[in-house]
NUDREN-689347 format. One record per residue (C-alpha): residue in three letters; x, y, z. Coordinates in steps of 0.5 Angstrom, whole numbers, plus 2048, in hexadecimal, padded with zeros to 3 digits. Example, Ala and Ser with C-alpha at 12.3 -4.5 7.8 and 13.67 -1.06 7.14 Angstrom:
+------+-----+-----+-----+
| resn |   x |   y |   z |
+------+-----+-----+-----+
|  ala | 819 | 7F7 | 810 |
|  ser | 81B | 7FE | 80E |
+------+-----+-----+-----+
This chain:
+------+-----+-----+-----+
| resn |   x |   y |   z |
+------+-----+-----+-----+
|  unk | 825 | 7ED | 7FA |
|  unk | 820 | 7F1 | 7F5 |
|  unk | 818 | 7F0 | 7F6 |
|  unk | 819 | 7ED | 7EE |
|  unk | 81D | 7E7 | 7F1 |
|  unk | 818 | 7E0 | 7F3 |
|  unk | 81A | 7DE | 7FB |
|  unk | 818 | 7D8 | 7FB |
|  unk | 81E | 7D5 | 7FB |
|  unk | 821 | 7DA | 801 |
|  unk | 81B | 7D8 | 804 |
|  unk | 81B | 7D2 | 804 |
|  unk | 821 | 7D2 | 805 |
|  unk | 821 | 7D6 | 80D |
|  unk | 81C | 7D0 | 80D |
|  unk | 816 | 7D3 | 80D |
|  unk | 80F | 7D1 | 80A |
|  unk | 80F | 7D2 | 801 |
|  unk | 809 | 7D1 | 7FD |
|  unk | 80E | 7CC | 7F9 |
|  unk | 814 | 7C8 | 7FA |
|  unk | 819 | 7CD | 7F7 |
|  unk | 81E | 7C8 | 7F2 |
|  unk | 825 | 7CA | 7EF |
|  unk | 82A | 7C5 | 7ED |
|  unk | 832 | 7C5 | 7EE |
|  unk | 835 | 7C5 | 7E9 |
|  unk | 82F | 7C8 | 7E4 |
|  unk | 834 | 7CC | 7E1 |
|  unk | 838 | 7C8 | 7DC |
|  unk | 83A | 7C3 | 7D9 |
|  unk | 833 | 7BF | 7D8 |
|  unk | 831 | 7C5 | 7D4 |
|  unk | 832 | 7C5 | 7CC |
|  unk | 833 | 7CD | 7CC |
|  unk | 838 | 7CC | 7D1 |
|  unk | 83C | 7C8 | 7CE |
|  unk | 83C | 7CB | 7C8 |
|  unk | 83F | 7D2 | 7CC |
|  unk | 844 | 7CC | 7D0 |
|  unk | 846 | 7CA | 7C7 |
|  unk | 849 | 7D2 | 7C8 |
|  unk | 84B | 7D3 | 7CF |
|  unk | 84E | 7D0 | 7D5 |
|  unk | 84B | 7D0 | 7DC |
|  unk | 850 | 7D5 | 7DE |
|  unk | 84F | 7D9 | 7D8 |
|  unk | 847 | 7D9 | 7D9 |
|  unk | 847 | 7DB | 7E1 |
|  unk | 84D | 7E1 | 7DE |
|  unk | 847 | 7E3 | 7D9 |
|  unk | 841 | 7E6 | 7DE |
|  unk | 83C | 7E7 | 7D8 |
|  unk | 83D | 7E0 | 7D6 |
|  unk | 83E | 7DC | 7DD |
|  unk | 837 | 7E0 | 7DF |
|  unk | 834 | 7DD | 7D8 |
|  unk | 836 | 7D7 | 7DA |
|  unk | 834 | 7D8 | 7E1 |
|  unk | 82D | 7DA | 7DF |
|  unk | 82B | 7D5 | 7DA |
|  unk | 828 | 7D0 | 7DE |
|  unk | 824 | 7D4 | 7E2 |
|  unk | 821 | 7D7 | 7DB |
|  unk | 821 | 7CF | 7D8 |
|  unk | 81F | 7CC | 7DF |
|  unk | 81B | 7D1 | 7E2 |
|  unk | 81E | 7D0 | 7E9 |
|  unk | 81F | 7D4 | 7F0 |
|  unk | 825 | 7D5 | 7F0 |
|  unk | 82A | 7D7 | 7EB |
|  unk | 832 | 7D4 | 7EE |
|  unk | 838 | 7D8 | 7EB |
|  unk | 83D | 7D4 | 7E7 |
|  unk | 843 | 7D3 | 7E9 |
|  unk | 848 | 7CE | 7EB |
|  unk | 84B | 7CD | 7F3 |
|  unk | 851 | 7CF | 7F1 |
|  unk | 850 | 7D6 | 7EF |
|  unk | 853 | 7D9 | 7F5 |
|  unk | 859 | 7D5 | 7F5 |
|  unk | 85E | 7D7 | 7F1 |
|  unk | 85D | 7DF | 7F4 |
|  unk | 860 | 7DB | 7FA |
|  unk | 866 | 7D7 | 7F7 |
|  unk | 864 | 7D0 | 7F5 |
|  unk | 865 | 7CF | 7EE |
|  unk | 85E | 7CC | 7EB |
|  unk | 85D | 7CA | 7E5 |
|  unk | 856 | 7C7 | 7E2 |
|  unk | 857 | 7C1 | 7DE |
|  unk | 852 | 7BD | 7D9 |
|  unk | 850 | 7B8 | 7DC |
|  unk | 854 | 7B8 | 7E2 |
|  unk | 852 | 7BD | 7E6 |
|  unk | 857 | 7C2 | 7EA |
|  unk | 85E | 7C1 | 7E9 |
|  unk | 863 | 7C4 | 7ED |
|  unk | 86B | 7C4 | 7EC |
|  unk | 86C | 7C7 | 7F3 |
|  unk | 869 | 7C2 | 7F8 |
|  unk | 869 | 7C3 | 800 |
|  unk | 86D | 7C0 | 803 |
|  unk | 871 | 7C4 | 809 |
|  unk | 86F | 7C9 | 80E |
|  unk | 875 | 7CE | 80A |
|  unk | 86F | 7CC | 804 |
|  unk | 86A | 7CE | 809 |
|  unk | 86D | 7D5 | 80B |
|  unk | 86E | 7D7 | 803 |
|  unk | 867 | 7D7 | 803 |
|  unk | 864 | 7DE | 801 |
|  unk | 85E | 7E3 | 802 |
|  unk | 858 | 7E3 | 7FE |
|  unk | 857 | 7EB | 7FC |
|  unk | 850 | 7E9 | 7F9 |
|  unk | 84F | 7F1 | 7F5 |
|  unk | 857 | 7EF | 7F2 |
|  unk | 857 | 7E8 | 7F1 |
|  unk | 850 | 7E5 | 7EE |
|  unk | 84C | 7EB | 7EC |
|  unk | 84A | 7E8 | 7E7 |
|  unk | 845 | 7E3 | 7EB |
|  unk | 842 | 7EA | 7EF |
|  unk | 841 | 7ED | 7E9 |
|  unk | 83E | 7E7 | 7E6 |
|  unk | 839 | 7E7 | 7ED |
|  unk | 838 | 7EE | 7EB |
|  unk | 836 | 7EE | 7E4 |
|  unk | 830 | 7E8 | 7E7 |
|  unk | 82E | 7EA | 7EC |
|  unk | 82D | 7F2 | 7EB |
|  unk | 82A | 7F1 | 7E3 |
|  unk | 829 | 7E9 | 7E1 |
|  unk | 826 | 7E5 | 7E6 |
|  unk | 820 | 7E5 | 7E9 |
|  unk | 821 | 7DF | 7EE |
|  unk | 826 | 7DE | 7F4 |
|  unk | 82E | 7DD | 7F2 |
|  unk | 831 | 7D8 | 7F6 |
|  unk | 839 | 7D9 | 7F7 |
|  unk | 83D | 7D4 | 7F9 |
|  unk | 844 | 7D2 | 7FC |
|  unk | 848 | 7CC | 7FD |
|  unk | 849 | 7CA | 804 |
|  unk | 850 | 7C9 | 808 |
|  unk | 850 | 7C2 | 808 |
|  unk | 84F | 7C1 | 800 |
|  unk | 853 | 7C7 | 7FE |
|  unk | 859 | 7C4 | 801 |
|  unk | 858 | 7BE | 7FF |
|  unk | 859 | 7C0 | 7F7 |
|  unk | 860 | 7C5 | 7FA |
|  unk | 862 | 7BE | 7FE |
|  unk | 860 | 7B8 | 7FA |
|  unk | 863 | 7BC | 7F3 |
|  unk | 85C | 7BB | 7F0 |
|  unk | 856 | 7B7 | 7F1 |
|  unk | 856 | 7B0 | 7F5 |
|  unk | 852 | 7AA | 7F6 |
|  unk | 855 | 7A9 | 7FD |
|  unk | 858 | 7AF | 800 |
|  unk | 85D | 7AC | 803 |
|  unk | 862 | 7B1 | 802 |
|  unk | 85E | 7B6 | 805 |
|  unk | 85B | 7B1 | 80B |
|  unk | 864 | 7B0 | 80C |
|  unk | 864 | 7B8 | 80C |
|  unk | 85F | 7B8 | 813 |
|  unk | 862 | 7B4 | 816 |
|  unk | 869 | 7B4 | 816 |
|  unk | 86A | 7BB | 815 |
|  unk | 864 | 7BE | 819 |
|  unk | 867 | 7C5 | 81B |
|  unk | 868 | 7C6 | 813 |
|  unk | 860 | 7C3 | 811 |
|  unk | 85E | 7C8 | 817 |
|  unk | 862 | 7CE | 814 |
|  unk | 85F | 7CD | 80E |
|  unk | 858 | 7CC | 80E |
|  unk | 859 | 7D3 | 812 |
|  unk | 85B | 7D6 | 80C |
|  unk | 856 | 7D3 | 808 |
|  unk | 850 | 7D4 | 80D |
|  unk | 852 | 7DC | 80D |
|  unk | 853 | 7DB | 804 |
|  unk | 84C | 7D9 | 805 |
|  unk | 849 | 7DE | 809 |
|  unk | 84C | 7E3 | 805 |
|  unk | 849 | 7E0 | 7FF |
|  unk | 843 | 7DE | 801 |
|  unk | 842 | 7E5 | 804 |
|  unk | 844 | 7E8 | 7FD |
|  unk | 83F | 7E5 | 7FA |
|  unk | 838 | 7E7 | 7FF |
|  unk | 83C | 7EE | 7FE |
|  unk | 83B | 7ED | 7F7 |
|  unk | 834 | 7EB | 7F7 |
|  unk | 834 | 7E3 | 7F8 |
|  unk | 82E | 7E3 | 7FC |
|  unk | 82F | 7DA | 7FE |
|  unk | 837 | 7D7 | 800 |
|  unk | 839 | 7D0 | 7FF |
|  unk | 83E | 7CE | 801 |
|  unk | 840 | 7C7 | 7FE |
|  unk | 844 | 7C1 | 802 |
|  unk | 843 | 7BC | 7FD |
|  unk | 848 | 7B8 | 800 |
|  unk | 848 | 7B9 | 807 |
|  unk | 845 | 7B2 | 807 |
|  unk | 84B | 7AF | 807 |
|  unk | 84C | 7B0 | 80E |
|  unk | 848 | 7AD | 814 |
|  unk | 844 | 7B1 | 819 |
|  unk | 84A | 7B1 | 81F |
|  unk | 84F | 7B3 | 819 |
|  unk | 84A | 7B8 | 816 |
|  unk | 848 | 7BB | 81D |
|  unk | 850 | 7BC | 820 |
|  unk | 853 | 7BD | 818 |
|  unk | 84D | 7C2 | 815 |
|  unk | 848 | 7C4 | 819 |
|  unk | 84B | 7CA | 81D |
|  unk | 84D | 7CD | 816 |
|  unk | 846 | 7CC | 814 |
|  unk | 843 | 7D0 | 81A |
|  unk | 847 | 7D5 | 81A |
|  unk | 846 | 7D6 | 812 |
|  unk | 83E | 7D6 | 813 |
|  unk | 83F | 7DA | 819 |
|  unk | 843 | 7DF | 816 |
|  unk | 83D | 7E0 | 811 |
|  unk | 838 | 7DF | 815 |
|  unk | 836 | 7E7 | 814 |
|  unk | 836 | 7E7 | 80D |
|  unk | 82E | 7E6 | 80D |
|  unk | 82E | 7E0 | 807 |
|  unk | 82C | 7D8 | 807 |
|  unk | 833 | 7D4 | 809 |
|  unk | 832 | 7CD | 805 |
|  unk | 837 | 7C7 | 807 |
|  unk | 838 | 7C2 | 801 |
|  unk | 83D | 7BA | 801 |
|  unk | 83C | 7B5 | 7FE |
|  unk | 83C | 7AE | 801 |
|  unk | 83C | 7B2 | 808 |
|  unk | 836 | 7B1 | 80A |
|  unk | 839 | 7AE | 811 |
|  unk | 83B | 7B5 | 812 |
|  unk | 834 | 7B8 | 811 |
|  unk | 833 | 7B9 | 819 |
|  unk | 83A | 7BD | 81A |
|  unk | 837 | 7C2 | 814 |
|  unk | 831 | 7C2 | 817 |
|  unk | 833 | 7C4 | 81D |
|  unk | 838 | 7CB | 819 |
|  unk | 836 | 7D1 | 819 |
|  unk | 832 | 7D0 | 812 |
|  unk | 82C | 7D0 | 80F |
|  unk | 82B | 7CA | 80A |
|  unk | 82D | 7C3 | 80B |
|  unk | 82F | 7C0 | 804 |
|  unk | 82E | 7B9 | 804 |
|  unk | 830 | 7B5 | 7FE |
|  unk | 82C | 7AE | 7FD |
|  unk | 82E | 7A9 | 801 |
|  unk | 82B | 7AC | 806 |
|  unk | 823 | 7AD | 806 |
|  unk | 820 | 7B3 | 808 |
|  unk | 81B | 7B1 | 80E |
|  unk | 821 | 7AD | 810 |
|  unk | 826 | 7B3 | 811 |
|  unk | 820 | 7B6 | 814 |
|  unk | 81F | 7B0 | 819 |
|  unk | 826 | 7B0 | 81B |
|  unk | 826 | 7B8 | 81D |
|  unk | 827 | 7BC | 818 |
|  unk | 823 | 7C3 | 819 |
|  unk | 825 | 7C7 | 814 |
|  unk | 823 | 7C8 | 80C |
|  unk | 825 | 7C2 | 808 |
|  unk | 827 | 7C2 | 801 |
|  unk | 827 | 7BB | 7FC |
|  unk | 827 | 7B6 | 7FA |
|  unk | 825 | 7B3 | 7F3 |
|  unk | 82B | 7AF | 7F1 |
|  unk | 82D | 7B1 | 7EB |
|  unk | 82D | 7AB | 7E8 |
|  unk | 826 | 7AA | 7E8 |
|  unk | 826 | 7B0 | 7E3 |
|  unk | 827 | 7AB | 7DE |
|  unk | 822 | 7A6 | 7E0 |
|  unk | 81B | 7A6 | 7DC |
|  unk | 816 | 7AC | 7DF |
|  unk | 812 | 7A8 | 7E3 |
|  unk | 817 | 7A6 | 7E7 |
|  unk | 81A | 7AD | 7E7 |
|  unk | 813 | 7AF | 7EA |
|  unk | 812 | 7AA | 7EF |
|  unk | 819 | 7AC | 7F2 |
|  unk | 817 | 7B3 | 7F2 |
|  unk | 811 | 7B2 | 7F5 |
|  unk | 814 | 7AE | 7FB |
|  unk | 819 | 7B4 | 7FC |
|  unk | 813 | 7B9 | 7FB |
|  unk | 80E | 7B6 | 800 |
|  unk | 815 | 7B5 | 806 |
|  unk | 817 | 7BC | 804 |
|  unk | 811 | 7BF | 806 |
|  unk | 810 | 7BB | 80D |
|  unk | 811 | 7C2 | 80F |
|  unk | 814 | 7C8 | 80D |
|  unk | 81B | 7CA | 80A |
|  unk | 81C | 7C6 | 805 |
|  unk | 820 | 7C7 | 7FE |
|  unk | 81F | 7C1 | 7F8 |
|  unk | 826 | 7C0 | 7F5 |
|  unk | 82A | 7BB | 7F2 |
|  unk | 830 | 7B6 | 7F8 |
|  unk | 836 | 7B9 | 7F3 |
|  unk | 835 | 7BC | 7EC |
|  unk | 833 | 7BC | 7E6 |
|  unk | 837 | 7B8 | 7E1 |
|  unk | 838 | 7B9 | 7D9 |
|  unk | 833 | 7B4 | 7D7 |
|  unk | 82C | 7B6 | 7DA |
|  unk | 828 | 7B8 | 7D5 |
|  unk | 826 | 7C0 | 7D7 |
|  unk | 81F | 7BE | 7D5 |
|  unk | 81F | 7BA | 7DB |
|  unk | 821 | 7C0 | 7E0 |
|  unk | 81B | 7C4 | 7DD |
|  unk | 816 | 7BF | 7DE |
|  unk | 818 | 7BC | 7E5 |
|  unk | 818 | 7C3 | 7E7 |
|  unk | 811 | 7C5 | 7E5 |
|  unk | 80F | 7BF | 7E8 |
|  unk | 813 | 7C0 | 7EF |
|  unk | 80F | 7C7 | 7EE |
|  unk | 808 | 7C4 | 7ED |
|  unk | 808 | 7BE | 7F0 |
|  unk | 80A | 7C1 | 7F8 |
|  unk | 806 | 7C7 | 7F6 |
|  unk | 800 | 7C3 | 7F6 |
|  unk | 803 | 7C0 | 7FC |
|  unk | 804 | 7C6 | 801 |
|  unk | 7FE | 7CA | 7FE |
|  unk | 7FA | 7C3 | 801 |
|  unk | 7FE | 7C3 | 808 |
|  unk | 7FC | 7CA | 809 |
|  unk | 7F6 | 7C9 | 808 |
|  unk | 7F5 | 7C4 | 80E |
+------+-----+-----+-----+
């Protein structure tokens, strides 16, 4: 990472002690932003990601409008899954839709590889042209986790209760090990792709893992997650685990060979911390409260600010995404506030 490049997030991140609580916002990059929808009137999420000029315009526009610490790459969870023989298709207002489903071990076995340099290098070269000459934070990278993969290819497209998927485990547990084999070494293989390239933070999101119970989790998930940050664990970058609604899970990640624990907000962060989570944590404004007036926006903040810097390692973030009716003007100030407001606070412990 260039000298030119701030570090708080990274530190932060390795849990150590910053001047100021580091902030960025999933999904920052996108559909709350004028410009961005502006850009979206032309151009198809795939079309942009295919466009590294573009997608790194789009990549960097909060940092520029938000001042945040970190800059995260835009793109979909899905990107590396058509190199592999799933047939996904981004549709408005749905989601991932995908006209091949999982639902034998002969579909697990047509599964390919991954071949990073031939099947997205478009996603490398957008990495690239951020972090060798545009941005002067850190930029996150971002995998899906085996769990939510398969459970867009086995349900057929997004899902409120996973039941196929859950089906799936259960009854043909030999199959679901096969393939969480095959998307475990597609994540490594991505993930590594994208350090190489010059990421220098991963998260790796299992947005519906909490569907799952923590016996399920730890017999159907776990061992995949292991060995995953296992096999990363040499590239010398901060790994962030991410659900929602998982907060039943958070000691099992915690107890990953990670960095960062990301919380969304049904569980507070002293909690988390009192129940034996160790490691940075990430969170956890709901989103929602983005559109409650200032006043309570700060209140909330101020809580999950003062729980943070209990003891270092601590990243603001919201519990899920941004989504397209925040006003950007909010993301600006609360950011300024975040800065300032734990600022104060940390210069004051420091000064004990």
């Amino acid at each position: 990472m260039s000298k030119q490049v701030k570090d708080t997030f990274i530190k932060a991140a390795k849990g150590q002690q910053t001047d100021y609580v580091p902030v960025w916002y999933m999904r920052q990059a996108g559909r709350s932003q004028p410009e961005y929808r502006a850009i979206k009137e032309k151009y198809s999420l795939f079309e942009i990601t295919h466009q590294p000029e573009l997608c790194a315009y789009v990549t960097k526009l909060p940092v520029d409008q938000y001042d945040v610490d970190a800059a995260v790459l835009y793109k979909d969870i899905m990107t590396p899954l058509p190199a592999i023989g799933v047939d996904v298709e981004i549709k408005s207002g749905i989601g991932p839709v995908i006209e091949n489903p999982i639902q034998s071990m002969d579909d697990v076995s047509r599964l390919g590889m991954l071949h990073p340099e031939q099947d997205i290098k478009y996603v490398l070269d957008t990495i690239k042209l951020l972090t060798t000459e545009q941005l002067n934070v850190p930029l996150i990278g971002f995998s899906g986790a085996p769990f939510t993969l398969a459970s867009y290819m086995i349900e057929g497209g997004p899902s409120k209760n996973y039941h196929k998927t859950k089906a799936f485990m259960y009854a043909k547990p030999e199959a679901w090990y096969a393939l969480m084999e095959k998307l475990g070494d597609m994540v490594v293989t991505y993930v590594k792709a994208q350090i190489s390239a010059g990421a220098s933070a991963i998260q790796i999101f299992d947005s519906w893992v909490g569907a799952l119970n923590v016996e399920d989790y730890r017999l159907f998930i776990k061992p995949v997650m292991k060995r995953i940050f296992s096999e990363l664990a040499n590239e010398n970058v901060p790994f962030i685990m991410h659900g929602v609604g998982a907060s039943h899970l958070a000691l099992e990640w915690n107890d990953l060979p990670l960095d960062v624990v990301g919380l969304d907000w049904r569980l507070p962060i002293s909690k988390a911390r009192k129940m034996g989570i160790t490691k940075a944590v990430q969170g956890n404004l709901d989103p929602a409260v983005l559109l409650a007036p200032w006043s309570v926006i700060e209140e909330r903040a101020k809580t999950i600010i003062e729980q943070g810097i209990e003891q270092p390692g601590f990243i603001f973030n919201l519990g899920h995404g941004v989504f397209p009716d925040v006003d950007p003007a909010v993301l600006k100030r609360l950011t300024g506030f975040i800065h300032e407001y734990s600022g104060d606070l940390l210069s004051k412990l420091v000064g004990k």
